[in-house]
Backbone bond lengths (Angstrom), bond angles and torsions (degrees), N, CA, C in turn:
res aa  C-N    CA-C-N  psi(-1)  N-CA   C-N-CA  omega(-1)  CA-C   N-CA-C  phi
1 X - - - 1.465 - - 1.520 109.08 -
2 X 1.269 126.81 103.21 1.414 134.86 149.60 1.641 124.45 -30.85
3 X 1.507 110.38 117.88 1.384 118.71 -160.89 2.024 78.67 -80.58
4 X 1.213 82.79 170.66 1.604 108.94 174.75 1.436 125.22 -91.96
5 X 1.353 141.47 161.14 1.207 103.45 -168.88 1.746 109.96 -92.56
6 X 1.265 125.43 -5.02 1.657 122.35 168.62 1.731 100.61 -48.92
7 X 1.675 111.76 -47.93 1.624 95.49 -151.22 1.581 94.54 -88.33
8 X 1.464 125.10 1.81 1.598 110.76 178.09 1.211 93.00 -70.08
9 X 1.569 113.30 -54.11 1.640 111.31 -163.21 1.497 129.50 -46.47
10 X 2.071 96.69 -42.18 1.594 95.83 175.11 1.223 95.41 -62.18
11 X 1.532 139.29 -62.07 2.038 108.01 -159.43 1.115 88.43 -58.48
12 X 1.276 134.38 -119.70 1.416 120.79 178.03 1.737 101.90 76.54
13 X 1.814 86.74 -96.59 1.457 105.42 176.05 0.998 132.76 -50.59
14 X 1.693 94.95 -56.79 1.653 111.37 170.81 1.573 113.54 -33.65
15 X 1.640 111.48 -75.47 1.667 109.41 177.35 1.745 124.27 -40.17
16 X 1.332 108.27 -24.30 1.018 94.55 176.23 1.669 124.81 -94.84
17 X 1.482 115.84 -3.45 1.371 129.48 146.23 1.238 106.07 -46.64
18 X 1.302 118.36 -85.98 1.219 136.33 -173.79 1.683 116.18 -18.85
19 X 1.569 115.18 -49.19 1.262 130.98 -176.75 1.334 95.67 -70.47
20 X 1.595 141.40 -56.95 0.871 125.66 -147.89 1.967 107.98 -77.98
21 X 1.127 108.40 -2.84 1.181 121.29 -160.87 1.420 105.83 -102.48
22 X 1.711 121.92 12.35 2.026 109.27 -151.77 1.841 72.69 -108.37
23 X 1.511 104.32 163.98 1.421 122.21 176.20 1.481 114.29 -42.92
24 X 1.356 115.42 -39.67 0.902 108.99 178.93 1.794 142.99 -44.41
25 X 1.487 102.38 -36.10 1.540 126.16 149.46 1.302 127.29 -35.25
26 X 1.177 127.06 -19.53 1.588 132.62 -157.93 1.306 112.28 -91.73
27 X 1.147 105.51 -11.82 2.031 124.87 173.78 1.499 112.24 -77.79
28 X 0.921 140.69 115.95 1.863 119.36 172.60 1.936 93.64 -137.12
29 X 1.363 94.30 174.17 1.351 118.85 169.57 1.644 107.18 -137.91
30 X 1.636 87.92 -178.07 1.309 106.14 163.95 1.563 127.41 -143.36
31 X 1.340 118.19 178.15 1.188 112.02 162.83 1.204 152.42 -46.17
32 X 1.332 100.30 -51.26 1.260 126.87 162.62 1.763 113.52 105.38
33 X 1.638 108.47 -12.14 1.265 101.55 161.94 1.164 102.67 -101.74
34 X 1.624 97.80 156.91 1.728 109.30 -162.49 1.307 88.80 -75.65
35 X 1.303 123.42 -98.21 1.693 131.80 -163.85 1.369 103.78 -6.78
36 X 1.361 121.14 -74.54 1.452 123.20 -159.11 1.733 111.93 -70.59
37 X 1.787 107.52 -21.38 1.539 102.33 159.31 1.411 122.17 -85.14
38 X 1.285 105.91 1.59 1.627 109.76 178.45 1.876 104.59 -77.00
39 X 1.348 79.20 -48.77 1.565 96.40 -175.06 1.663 119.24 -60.45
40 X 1.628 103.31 -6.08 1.621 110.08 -173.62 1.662 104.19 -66.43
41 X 1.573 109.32 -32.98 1.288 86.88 -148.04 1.766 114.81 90.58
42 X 0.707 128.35 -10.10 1.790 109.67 -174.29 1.627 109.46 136.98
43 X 1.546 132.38 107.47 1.037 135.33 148.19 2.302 120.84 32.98
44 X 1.030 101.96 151.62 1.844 91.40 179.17 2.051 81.67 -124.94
45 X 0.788 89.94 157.77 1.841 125.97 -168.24 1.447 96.74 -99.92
46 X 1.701 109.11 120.82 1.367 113.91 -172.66 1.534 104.28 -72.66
47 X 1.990 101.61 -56.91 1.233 119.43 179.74 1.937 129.91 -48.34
48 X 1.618 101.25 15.08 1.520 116.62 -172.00 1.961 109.85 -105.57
49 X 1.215 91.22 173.12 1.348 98.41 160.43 1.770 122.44 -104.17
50 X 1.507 110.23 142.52 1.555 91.26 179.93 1.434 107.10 -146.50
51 X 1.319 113.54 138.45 1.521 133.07 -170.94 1.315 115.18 -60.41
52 X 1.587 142.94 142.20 1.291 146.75 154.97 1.344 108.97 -135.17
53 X 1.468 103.06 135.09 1.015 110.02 -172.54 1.807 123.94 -151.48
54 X 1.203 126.73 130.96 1.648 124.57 -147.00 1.634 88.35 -85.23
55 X 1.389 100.21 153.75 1.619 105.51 177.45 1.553 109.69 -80.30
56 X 1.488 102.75 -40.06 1.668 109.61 -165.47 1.882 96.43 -143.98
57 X 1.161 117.45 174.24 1.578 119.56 -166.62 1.102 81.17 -83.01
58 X 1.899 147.78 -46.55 1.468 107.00 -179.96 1.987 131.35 -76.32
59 X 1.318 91.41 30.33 1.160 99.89 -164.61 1.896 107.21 -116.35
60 X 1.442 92.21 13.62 1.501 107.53 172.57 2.073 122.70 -70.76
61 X 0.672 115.42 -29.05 1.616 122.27 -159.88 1.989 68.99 -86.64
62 X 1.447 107.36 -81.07 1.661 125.80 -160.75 1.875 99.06 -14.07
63 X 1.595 97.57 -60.50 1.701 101.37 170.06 1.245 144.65 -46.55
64 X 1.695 108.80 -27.69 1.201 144.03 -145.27 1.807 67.02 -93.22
65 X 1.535 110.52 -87.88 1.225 129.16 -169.32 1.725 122.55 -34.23
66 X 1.860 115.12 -38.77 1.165 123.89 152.93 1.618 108.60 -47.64
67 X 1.021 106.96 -87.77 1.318 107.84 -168.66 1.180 120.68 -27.29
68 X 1.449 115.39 -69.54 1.560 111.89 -178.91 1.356 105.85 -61.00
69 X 1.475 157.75 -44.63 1.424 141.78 151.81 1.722 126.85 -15.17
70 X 1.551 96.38 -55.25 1.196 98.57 176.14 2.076 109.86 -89.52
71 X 0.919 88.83 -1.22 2.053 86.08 159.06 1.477 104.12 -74.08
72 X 1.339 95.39 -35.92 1.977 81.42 -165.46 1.456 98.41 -88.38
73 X 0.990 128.79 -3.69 1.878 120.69 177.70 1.207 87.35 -81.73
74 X 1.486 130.15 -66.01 1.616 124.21 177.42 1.595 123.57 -20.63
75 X 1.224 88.69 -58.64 1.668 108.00 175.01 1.488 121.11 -47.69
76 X 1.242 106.10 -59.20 1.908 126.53 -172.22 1.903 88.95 -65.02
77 X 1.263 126.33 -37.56 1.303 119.94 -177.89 1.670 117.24 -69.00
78 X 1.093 118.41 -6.32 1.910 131.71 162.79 0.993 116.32 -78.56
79 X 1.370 136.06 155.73 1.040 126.21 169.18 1.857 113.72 -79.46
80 X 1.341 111.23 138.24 1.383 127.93 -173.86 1.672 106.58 53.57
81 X 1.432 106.42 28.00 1.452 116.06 162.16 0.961 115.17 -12.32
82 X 1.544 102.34 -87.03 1.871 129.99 -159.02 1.475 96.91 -50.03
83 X 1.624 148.65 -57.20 1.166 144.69 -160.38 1.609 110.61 -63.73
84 X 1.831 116.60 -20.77 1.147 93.27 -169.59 1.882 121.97 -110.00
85 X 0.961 157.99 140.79 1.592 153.03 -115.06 1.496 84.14 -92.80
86 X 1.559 103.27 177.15 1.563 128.21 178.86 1.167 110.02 -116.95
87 X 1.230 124.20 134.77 1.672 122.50 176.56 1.474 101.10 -109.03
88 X 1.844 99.29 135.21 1.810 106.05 175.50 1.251 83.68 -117.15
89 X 1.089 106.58 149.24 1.737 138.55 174.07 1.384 109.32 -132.94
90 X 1.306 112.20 110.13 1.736 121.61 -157.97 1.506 104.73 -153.91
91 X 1.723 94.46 121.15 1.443 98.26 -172.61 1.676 98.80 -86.49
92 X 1.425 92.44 150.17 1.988 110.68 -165.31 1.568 91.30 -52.02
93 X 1.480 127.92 -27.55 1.485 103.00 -147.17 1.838 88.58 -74.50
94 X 1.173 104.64 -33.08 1.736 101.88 178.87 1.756 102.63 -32.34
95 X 1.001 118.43 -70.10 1.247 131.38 -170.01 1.694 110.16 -25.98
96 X 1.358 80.97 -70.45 1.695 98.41 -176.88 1.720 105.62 -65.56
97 X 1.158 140.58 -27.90 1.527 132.85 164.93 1.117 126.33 -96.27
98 X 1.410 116.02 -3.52 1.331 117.35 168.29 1.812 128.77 -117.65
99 X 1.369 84.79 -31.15 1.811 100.19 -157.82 1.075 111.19 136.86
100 X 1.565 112.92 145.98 1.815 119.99 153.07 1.005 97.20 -97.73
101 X 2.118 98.63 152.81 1.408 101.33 -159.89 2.026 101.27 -81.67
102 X 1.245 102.19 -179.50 1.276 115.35 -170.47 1.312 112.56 -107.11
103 X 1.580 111.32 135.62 1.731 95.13 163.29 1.162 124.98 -87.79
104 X 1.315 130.39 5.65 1.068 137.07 179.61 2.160 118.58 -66.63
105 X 1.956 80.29 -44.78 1.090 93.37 -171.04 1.066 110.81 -98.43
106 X 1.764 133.00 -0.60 1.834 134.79 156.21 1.727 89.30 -53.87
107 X 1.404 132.62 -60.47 1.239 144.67 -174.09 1.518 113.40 -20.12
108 X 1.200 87.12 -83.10 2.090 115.99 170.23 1.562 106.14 -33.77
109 X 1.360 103.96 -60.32 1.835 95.49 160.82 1.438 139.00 -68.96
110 X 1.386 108.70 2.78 1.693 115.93 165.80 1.518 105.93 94.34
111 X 1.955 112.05 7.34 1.850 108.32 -172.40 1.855 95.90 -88.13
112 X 0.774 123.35 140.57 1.757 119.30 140.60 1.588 106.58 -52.52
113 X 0.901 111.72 131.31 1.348 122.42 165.72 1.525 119.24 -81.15
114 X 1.330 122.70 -0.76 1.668 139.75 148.18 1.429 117.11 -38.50
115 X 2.009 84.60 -58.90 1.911 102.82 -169.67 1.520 113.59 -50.93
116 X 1.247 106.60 -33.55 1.849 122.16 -153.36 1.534 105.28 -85.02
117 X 1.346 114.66 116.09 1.545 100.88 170.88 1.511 126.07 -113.82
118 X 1.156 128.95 144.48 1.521 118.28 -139.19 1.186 101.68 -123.84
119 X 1.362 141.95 107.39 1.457 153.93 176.53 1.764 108.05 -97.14
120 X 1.343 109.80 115.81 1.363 110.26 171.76 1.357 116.11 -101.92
121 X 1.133 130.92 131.80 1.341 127.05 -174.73 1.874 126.38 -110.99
122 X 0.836 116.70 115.42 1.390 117.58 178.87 2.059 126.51 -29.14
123 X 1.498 95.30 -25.85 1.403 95.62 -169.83 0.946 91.72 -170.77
124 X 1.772 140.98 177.37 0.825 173.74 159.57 1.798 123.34 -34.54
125 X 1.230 106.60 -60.09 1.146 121.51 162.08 1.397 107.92 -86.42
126 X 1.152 152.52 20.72 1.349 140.12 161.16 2.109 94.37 -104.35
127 X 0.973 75.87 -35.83 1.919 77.85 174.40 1.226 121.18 -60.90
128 X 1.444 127.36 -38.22 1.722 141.97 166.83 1.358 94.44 -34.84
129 X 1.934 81.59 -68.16 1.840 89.87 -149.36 1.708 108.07 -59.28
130 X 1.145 108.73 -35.32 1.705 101.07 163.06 1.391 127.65 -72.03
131 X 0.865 88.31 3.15 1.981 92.53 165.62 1.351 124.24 -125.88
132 X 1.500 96.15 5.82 1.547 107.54 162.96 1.168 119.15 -91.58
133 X 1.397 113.78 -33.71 1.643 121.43 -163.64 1.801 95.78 -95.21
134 X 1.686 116.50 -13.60 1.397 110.17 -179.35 1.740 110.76 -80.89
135 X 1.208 117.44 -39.73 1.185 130.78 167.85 1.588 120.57 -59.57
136 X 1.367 105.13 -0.39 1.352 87.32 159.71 1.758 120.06 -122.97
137 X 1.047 95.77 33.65 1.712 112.19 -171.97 1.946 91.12 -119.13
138 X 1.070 102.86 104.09 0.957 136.06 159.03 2.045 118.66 -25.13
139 X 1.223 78.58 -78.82 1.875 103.30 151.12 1.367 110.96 4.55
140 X 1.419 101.03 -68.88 1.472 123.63 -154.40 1.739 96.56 -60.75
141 X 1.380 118.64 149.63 1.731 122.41 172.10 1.526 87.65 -71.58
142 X 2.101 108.94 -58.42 1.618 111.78 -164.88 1.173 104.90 -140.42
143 X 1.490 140.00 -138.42 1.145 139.83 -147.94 1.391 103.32 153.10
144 X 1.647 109.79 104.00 1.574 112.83 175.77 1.258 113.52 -111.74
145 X 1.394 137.93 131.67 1.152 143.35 -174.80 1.451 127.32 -111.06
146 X 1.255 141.16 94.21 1.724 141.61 -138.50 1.283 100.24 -132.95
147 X 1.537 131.82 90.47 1.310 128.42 -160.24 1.920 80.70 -109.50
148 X 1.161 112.82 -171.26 1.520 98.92 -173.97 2.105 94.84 -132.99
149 X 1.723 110.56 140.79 1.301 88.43 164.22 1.651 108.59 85.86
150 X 1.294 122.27 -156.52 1.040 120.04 173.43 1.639 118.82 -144.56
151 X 1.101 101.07 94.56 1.569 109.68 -160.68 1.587 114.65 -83.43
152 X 1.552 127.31 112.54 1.029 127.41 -178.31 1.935 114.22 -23.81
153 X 1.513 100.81 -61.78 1.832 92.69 -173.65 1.278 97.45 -58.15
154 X 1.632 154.90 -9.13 1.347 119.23 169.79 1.312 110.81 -94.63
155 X 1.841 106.30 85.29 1.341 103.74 157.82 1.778 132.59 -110.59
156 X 0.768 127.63 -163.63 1.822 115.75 -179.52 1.199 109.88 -53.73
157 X 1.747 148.14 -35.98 1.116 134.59 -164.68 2.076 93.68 -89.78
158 X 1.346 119.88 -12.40 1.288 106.79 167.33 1.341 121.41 -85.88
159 X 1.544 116.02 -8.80 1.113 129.90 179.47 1.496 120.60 -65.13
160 X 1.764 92.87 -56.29 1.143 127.76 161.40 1.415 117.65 -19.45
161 X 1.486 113.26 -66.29 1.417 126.04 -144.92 1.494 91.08 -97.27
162 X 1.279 117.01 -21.19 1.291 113.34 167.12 1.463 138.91 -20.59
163 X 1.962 77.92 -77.65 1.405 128.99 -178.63 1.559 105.03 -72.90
164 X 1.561 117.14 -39.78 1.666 97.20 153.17 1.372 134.81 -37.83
165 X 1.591 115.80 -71.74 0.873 111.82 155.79 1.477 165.02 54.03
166 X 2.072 80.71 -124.41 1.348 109.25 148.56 1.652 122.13 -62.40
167 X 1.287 129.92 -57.82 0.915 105.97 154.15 1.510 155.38 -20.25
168 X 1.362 106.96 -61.34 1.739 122.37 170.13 1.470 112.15 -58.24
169 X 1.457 115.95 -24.96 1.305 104.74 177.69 1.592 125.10 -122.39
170 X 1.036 112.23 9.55 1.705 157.32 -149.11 1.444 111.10 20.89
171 X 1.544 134.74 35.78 0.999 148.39 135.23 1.455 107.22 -19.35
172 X 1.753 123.33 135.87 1.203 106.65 163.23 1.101 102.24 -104.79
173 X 1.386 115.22 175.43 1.385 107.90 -153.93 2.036 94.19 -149.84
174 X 1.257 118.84 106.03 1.495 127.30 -154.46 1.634 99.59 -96.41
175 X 1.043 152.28 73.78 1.796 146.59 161.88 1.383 108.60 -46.40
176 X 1.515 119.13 95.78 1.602 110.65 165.27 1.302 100.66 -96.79
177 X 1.338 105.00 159.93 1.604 118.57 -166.31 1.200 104.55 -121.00
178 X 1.429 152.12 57.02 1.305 149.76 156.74 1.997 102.65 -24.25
179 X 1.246 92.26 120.53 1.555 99.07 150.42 1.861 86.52 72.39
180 X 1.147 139.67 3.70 1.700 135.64 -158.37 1.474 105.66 -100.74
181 X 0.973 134.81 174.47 1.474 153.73 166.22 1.449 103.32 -130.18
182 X 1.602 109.84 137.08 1.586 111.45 175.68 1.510 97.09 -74.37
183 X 1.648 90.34 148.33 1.622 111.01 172.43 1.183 90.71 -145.09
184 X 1.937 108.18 165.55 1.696 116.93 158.06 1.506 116.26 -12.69
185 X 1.289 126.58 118.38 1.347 127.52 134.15 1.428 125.08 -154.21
186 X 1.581 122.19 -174.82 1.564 112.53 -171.91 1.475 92.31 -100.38
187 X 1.097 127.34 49.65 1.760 126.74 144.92 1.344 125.64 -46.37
188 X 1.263 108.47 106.93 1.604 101.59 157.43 1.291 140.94 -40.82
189 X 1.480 107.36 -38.64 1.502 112.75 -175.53 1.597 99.48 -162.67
190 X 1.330 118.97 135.92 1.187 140.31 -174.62 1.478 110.29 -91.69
191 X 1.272 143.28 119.44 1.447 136.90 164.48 1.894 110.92 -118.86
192 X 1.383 114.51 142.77 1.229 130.76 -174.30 1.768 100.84 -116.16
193 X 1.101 123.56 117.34 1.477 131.53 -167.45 1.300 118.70 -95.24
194 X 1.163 161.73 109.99 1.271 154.03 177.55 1.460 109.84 -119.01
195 X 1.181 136.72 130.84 1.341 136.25 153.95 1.443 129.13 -51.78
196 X 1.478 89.76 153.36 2.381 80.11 178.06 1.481 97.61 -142.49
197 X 1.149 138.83 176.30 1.252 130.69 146.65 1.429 143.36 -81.67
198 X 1.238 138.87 118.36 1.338 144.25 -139.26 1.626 94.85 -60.68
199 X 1.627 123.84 156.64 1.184 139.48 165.85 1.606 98.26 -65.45
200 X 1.477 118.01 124.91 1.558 100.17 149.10 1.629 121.53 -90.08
201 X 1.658 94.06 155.45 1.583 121.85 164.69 1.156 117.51 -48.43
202 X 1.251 120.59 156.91 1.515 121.70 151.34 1.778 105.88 -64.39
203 X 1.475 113.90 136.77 1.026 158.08 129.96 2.248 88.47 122.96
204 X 1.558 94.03 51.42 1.570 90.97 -166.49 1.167 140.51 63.95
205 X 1.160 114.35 1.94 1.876 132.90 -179.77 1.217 98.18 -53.63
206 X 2.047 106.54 143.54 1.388 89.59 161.78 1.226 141.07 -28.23
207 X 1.744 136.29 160.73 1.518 111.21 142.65 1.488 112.05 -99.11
208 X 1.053 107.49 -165.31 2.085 134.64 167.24 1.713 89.84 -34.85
209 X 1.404 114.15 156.42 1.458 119.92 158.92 1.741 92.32 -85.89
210 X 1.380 100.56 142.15 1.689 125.12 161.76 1.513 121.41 -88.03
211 X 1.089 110.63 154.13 1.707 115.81 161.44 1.484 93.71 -156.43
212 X 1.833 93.67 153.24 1.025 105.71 154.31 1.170 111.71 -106.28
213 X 1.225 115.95 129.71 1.949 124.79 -174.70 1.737 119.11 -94.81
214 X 1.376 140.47 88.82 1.206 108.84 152.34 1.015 134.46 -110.40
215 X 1.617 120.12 139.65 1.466 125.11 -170.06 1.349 107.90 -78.82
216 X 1.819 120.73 116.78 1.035 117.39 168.06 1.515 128.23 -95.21
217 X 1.007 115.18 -24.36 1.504 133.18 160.27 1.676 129.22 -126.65
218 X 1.305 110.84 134.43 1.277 131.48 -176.49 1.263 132.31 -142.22
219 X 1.492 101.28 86.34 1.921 83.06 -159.28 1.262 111.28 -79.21
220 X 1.508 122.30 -12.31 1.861 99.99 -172.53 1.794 84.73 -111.81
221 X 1.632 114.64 55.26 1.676 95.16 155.30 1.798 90.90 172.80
222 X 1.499 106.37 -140.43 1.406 96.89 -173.25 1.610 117.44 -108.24
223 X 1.140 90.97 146.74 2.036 89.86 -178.80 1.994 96.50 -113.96
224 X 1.728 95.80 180.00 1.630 103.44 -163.00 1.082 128.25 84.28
225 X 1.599 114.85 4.87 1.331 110.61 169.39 1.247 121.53 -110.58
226 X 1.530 119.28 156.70 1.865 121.50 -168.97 1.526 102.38 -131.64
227 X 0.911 103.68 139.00 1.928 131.94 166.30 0.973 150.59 -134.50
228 X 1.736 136.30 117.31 0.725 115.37 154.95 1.424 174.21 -84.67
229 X 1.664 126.07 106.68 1.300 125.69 -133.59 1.945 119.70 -85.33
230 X 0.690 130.79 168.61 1.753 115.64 139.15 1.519 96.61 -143.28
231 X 1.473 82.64 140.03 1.996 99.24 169.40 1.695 122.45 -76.45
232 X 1.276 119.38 97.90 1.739 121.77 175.49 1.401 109.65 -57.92
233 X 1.367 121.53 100.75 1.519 118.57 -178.71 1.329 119.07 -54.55
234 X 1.434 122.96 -36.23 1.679 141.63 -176.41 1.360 96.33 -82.77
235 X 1.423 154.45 -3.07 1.267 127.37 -179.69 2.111 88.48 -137.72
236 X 0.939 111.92 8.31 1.764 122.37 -175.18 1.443 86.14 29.86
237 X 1.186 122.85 77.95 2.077 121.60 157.22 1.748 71.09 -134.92
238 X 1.757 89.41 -167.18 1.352 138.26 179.32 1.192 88.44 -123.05
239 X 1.770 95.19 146.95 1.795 119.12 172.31 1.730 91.70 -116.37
240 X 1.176 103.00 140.27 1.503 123.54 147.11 1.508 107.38 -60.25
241 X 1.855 105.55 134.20 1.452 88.80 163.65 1.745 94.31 -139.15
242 X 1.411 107.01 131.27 1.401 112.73 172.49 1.255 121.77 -60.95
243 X 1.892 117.41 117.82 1.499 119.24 175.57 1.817 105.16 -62.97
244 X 1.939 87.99 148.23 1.604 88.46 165.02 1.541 119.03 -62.11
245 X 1.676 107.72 152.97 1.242 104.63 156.75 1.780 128.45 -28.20
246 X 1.352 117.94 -44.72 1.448 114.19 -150.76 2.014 83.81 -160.05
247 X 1.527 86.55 141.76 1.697 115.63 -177.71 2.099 98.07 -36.81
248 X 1.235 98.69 156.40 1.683 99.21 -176.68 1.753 90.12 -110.17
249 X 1.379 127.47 123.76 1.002 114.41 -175.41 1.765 113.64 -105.90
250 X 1.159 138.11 -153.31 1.531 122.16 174.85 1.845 102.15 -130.27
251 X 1.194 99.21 150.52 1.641 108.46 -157.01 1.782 91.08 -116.68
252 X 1.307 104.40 171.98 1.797 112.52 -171.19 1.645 73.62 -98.80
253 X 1.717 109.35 151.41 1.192 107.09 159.37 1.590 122.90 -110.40
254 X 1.383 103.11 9.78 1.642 121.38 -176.07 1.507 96.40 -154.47
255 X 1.533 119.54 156.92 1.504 132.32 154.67 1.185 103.52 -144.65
256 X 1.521 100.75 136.26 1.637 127.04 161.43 1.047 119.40 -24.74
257 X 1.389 128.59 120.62 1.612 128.92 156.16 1.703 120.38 -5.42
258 X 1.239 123.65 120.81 1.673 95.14 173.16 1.681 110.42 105.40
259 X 1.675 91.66 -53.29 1.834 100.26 -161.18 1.801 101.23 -48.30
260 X 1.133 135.42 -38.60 1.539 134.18 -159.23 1.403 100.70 -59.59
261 X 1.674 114.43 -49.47 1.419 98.38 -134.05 1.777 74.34 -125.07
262 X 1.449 144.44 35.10 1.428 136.38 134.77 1.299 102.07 -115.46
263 X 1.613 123.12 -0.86 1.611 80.30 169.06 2.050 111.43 109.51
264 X 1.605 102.50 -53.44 1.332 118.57 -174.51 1.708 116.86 -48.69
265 X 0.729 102.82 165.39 1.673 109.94 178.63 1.314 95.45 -121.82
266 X 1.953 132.56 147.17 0.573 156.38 -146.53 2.183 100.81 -104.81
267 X 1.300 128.09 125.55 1.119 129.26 178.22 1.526 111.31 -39.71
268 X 1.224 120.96 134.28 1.732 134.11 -150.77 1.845 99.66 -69.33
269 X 1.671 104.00 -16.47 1.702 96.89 -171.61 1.468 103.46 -87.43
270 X 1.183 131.95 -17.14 1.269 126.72 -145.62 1.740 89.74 -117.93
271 X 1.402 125.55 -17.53 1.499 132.71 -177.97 2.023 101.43 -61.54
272 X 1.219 97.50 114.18 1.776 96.94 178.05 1.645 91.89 -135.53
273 X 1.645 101.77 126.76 1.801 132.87 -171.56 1.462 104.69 -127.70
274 X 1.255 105.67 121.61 1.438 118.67 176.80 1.576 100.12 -120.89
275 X 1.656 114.21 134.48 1.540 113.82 147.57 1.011 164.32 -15.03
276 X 1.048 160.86 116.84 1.423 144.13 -177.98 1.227 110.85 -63.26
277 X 1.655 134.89 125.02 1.805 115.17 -176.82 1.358 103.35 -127.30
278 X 1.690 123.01 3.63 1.370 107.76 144.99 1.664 91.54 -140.93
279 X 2.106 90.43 -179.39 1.235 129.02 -173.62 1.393 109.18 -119.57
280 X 1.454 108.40 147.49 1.442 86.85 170.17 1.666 129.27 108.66
C-alpha cells in the first residue's frame, strides 16, 4: 500500500528531527568573531551538515575559501581536531569550470596542504558515495563535499543521510554548491558567500581574505543575518570588521585639460577610477 504524500512528509520531518537529535550534535564551535557569534543565537554543531553557497558566479572561489575556513573551525571544535586532515570530495567537472585548487592558496589560509586530502570524483553520484563513506570515519577533522550544478541524486533524502551521518560520527560535514541554488535539505545551516576586497597592510601588503557572510538558515538559533568577516590565518578564527558609516564611492584620479572650468567630461576610453582603500 502506497503511503500518501501528507504521511511521507511527516517522516520526512520526523527523520530529520531524529538526526538532529543523535550524540553526535553535542560538539559545536564557533566563529570566533564576537558580533557575528553574538548574532548566532547559539553555538553551530560540529556533528551536522552545513550549506555553502556562492552569491553570484564571481562569487565562486570566495565560497570555496568560506567553506574550507569554516571546516577547520568545525574541526578545532573536536577534540584533537586540529591534528586530524580534511577530506574534499570534488566532482572533476568543478575542476574543469572552475579551477584546481591551489597550494599556494591552502597556504594564504594558514592550511598545510599535507593536511587536505583531495578525492576527485567522476560524477555526481560517485561524490555522495564518497562523502558518505568519508563521514563516517571518525578520523576525518571535516569533510567537504563539491558536487557541481545541481545534480538530480542531491535531493532531500540524500541530504538526509548525509546529515545522519555526520551526526553518528560527529564529523562535520560542509556541502558547497558551486553553480547550485538552495533547495529542501536537512542542513544545519545555510551560508550565502559574496566576495569583498581584502583590507590593505601597511606598506600595501596583501590583507586577510574577506567574505561577505549571510546566514540563511539556522536551525538550532537565528538566521537573516549578514557580515562582514576576514579570516586571521595565524590564529584560524574570523575577525569582525566594522562597515563604514556611508557607501565608498570611486573618484577620477586625473581630469582632462579644460574639464574644471567648461564643465565637459572627459571621452569614456581615456576615463580611469580607482577606489577609495582607506578611511580615516
Amino acid at each position: 500500500m502506497s503511503m500518501t504524500p501528507a504521511v511521507s512528509a511527516l517522516r520526512g520531518m520526523l527523520a530529520g528531527l531524529e538526526a538532529e537529535r543523535l550524540p553526535g550534535g553535542t560538539q559545536f564551535f564557533h566563529l570566533g568573531a564576537p558580533r557575528a557569534d553574538a548574532a548566532l543565537g547559539g553555538p553551530l554543531a560540529c556533528g551536522a551538515l552545513h550549506e555553502v553557497f556562492a552569491a553570484e558566479a564571481g562569487d565562486m572561489a570566495a565560497a570555496a575559501g568560506f567553506a574550507l575556513t569554516l571546516g577547520l573551525r568545525a574541526a578545532a571544535g573536536r577534540p584533537a581536531g586540529d591534528g586530524r586532515p580534511l577530506l574534499w570530495v570534488r566532482q572533476e567537472t568543478v575542476d574543469t569550470e572552475v579551477g584546481r585548487l591551489a597550494a599556494t592558496g591552502l597556504r594564504a589560509l594558514g592550511i598545510d596542504p599535507a593536511q587536505l586530502l583531495l578525492v576527485r570524483a567522476p560524477g555526481a553520484e560517485a561524490a555522495l558515495r564518497a562523502a558518505d563513506d568519508a563521514a563516517r570515519c571518525s578520523a576525518l577533522g571535516a569533510v567537504i563535499l563539491e558536487p557541481w550544478g545541481e545534480p538530480k541524486a542531491l535531493d532531500l533524502t540524500a541530504t538526509r543521510r548525509l546529515a545522519l551521518r555526520a551526526g553518528e560520527s560527529g564529523v562535520p560535514l560542509l556541502l558547497l554548491r558551486p553553480n547550485g541554488r538552495p533547495g529542501p535539505s536537512a542542513g544545519a545551516t545555510r551560508w550565502q558567500i559574496r566576495a569583498t576586497p581584502s583590507r590593505p597592510l601597511a606598506g600595501e601588503a596583501p590583507g586577510a581574505p574577506g567574505f561577505l557572510v549571510e546566514l540563511l538558515r539556522h536551525r538550532a538559533g537565528h538566521a537573516g543575518g549578514s557580515w562582514h568577516l576576514e579570516w586571521n590565518h595565524e590564529t584560524c578564527s574570523f575577525d569582525d570588521v566594522v562597515a563604514l558609516p556611508r557607501f565608498v564611492v570611486p573618484v577620477p584620479v586625473r581630469r582632462e585639460a579644460g574639464q574644471a572650468a567648461t564643465g565637459t567630461t572627459a571621452p569614456r576610453e581615456s576615463a580611469r577610477q580607482l577606489p577609495f582603500r582607506r578611511a580615516g
